[in-house]
C-alpha positions as CSV (number, residue, x, y, z in Angstrom):
1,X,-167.5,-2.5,227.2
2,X,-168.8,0.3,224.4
3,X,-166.3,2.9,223.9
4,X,-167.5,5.9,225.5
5,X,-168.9,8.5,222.9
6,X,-167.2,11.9,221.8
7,X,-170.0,14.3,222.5
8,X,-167.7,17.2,222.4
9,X,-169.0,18.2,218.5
10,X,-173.0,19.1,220.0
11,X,-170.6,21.5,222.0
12,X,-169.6,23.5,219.0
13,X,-173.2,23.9,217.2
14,X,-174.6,24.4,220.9
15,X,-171.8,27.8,220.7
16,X,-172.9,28.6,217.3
17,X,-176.4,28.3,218.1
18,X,-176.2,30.8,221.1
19,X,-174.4,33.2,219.3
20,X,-177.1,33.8,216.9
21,X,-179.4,33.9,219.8
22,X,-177.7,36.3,221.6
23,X,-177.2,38.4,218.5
24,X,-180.9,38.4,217.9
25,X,-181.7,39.3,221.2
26,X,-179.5,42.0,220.7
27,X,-181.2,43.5,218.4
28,X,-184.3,42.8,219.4
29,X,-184.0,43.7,222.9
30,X,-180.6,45.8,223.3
31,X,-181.7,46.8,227.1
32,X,-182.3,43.5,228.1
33,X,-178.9,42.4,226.1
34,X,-176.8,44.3,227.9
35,X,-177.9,43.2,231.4
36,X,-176.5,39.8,230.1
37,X,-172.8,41.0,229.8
38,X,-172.6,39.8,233.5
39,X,-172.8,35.8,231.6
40,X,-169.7,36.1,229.6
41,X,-167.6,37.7,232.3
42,X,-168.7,34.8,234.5
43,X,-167.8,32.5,231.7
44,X,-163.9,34.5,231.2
45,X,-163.5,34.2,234.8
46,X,-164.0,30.7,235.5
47,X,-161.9,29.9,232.5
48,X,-159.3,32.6,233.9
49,X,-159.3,30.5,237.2
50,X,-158.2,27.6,235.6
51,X,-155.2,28.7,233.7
52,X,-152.4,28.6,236.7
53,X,-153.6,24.9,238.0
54,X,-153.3,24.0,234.5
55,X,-150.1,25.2,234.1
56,X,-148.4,24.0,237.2
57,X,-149.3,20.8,237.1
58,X,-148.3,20.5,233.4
59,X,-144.6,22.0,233.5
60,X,-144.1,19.9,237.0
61,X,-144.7,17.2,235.8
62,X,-142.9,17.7,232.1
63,X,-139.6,19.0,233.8
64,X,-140.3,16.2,236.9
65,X,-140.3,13.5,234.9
66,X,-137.4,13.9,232.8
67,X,-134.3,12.2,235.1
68,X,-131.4,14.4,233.4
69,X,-131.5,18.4,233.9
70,X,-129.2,18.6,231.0
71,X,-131.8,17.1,228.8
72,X,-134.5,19.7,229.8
73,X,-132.1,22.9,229.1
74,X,-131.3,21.2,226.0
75,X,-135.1,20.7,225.0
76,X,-136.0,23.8,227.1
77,X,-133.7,26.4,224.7
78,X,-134.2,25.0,221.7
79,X,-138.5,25.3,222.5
80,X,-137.6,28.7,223.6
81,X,-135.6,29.8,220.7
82,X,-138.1,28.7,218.5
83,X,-140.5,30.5,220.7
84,X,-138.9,33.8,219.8
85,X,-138.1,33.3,216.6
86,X,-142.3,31.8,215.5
87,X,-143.1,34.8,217.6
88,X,-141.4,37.6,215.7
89,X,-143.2,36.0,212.8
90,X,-146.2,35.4,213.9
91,X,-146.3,39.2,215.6
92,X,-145.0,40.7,211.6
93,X,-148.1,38.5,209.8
94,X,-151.0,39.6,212.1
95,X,-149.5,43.6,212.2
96,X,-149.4,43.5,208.5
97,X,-152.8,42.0,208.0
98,X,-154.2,43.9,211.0
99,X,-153.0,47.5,209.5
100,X,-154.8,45.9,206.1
101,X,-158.2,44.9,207.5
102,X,-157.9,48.1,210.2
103,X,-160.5,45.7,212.4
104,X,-162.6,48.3,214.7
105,X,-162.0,51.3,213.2
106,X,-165.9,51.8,212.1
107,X,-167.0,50.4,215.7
108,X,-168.6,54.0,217.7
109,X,-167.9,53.4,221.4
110,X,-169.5,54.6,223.8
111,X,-168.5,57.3,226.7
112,X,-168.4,54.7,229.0
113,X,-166.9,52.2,227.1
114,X,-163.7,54.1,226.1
115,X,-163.6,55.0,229.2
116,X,-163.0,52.1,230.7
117,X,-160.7,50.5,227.5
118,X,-158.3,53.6,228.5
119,X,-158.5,52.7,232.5
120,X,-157.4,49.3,231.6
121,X,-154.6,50.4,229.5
122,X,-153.0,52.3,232.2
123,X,-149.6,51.1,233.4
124,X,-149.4,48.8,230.7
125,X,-145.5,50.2,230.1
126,X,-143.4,49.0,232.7
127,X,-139.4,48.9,232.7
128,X,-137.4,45.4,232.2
129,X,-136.1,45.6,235.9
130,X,-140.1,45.8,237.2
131,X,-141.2,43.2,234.6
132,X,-138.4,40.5,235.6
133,X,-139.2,41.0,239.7
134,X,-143.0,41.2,238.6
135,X,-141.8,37.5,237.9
136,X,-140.8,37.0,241.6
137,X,-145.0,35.9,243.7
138,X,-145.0,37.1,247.1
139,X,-145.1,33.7,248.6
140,X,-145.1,30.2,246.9
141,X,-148.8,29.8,246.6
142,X,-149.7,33.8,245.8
143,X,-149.2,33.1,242.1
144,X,-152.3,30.3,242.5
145,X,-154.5,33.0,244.1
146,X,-153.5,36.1,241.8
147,X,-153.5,34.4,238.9
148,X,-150.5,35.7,237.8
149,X,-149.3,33.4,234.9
150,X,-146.0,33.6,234.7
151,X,-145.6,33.6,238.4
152,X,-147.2,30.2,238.2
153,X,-144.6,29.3,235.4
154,X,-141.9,30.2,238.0
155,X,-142.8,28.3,240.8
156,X,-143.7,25.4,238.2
157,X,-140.7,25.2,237.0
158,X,-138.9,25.2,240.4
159,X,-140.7,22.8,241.9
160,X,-140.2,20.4,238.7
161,X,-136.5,20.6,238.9
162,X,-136.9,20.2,242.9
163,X,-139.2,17.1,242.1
164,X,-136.2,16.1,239.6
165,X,-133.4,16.0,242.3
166,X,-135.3,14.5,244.8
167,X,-135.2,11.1,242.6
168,X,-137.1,8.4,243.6
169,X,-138.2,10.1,246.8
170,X,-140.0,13.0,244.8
171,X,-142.3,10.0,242.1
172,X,-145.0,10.3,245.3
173,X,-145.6,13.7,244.9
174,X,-145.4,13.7,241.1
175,X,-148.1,10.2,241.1
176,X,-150.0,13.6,243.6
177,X,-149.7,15.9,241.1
178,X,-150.9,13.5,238.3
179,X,-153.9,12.7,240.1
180,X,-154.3,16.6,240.2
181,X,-154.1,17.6,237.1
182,X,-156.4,14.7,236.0
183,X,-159.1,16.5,238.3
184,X,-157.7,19.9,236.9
185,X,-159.0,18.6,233.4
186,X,-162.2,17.3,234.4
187,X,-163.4,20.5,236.3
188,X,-162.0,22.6,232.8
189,X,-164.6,19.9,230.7
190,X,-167.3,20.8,233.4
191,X,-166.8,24.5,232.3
192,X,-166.5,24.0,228.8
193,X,-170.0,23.3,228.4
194,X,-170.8,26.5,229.7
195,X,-169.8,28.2,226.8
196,X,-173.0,28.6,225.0
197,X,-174.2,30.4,228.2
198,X,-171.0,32.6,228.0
199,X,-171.4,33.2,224.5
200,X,-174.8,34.3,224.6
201,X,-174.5,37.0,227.2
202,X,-171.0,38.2,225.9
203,X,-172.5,38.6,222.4
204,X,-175.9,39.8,223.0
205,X,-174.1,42.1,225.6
206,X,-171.8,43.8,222.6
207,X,-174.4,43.6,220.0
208,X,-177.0,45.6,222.5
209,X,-174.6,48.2,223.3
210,X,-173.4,49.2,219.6
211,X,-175.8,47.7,217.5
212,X,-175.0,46.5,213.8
213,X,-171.4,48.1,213.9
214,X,-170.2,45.7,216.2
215,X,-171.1,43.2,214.1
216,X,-169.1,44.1,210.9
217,X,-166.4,45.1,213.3
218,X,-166.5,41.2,215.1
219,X,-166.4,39.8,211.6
220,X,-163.6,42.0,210.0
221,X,-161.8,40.6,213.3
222,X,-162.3,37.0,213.1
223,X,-162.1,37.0,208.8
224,X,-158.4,38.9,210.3
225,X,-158.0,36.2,213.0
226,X,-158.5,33.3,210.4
227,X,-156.7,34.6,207.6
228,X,-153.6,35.6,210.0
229,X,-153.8,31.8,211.1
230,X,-154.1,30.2,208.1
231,X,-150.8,31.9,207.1
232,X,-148.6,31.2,209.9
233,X,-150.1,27.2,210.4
234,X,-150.0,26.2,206.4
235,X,-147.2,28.4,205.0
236,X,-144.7,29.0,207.8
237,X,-146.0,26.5,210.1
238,X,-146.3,23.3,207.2
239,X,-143.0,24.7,205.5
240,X,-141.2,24.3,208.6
241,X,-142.6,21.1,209.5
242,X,-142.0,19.4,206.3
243,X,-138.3,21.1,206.0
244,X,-137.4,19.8,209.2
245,X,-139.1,16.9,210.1
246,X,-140.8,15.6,206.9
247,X,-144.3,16.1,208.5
248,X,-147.5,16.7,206.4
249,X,-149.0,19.8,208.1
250,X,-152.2,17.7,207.4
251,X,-151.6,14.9,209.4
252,X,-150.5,17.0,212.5
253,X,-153.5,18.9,212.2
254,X,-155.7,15.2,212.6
255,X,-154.0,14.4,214.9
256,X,-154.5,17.6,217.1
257,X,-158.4,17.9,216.0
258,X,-159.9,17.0,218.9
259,X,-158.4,19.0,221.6
């Protein structure tokens, strides 16, 4: 039987290709471009949708399958310590390039659009007591419907360690879950090639409402973006990697290509 064959590269040019589109048509036709926002919401949203299923069935059955609780907290602080700690230095590289490269600051909003930038920002402070029991869903399955991520992560990871102390009982329910999240990954590929649609409207959608300034903005952003990246993966990332484990940086990044 022929090996089946990675089509998944046509998905990148087919992006590429529909960002210049929709960039043209912004220009070209900026009322018409900015009825299309409605395509790249669309696109967010079903990608939004997917992120808790994901999620779930991922920690489940990571912490599920592991036999030895011990093992997991030991795995489970060192991954979060070095969570924290490639945080904090990710977080200082991208403030010190982002007050550098000052990305936005030639962009002229719109009423409306600043507008609705500061509606979005409210509430955004909230105190540790109301963040931790913001943690806490409503019911077992609310996090799934609310799409609150770290809600899902909660209920993940109890039901992982439940799955864990059931034994041999609870390898039903995680073969369930397995089938799951096999279906979980096929419905995200099924989206995925939406993303030319997506980035058409989304793009065409920004480029009609503020014209050529969005564009130097959206480039000082992604030439920030990359250049933040390429920091963090060759210097701190390949640094650590080769100190520690004696990895080439290149070799991980092969590997990882793909996905």
């Amino acid at each position: 039987m022929a090996a089946r064959r990675d089509r998944t590269h046509y998905l990148y040019l087919a992006v590429i290709g529909a960002v210049l589109l929709g960039i043209a048509v912004g220009f070209l036709a900026p009322g018409v471009a900015v009825e299309l926002k409605p395509l790249g919401t669309g696109f967010v949203n079903l990608i939004k949708m997917m992120i808790s299923p994901i999620i779930f069935c991922t920690i489940v059955l990571g912490v599920g399958s592991v036999r030895k609780a011990a093992k997991v907290g030991a795995v489970g602080g060192l991954a979060l310590g070095y969570f924290l700690v490639m945080s904090t230095v990710a977080l200082a590289i991208g403030l010190v390039v982002g007050n550098l490269l000052e990305p936005g600051s030639g962009l002229h909003l719109t009423k409306e659009l600043a507008e609705a930038g500061a509606k979005q920002a409210e509430g955004a402070s909230e105190s540790t007591a109301d963040f931790l029991l913001g943690i806490i869903p409503t019911t077992l399955v609310s996090a799934f419907t609310e799409g609150e991520v770290l809600q899902t992560l909660l209920v993940a990871l109890l039901a992982g360690f439940a799955l864990q102390a059931m034994g041999e009982s609870g390898e039903p329910v995680l073969r369930g879950i397995g089938h799951i999240q096999r279906l979980v990954f096929r419905i995200l590929g099924m989206i995925m090639w939406v993303a030319p649609v997506g980035a058409f409207g989304a793009i065409a959608a920004v480029v009609g409402a503020t014209g050529l300034d969005a564009l130097k903005s959206l480039a000082v952003i992604m030439i920030g973006f990359y250049l933040t990246c390429g920091l963090f993966v060759f210097v701190v990332l390949g640094a650590l990697l080769r100190l520690v484990a004696g990895i080439n940086i290149w070799t991980l990044l092969k590997y990882l290509g793909r996905e």
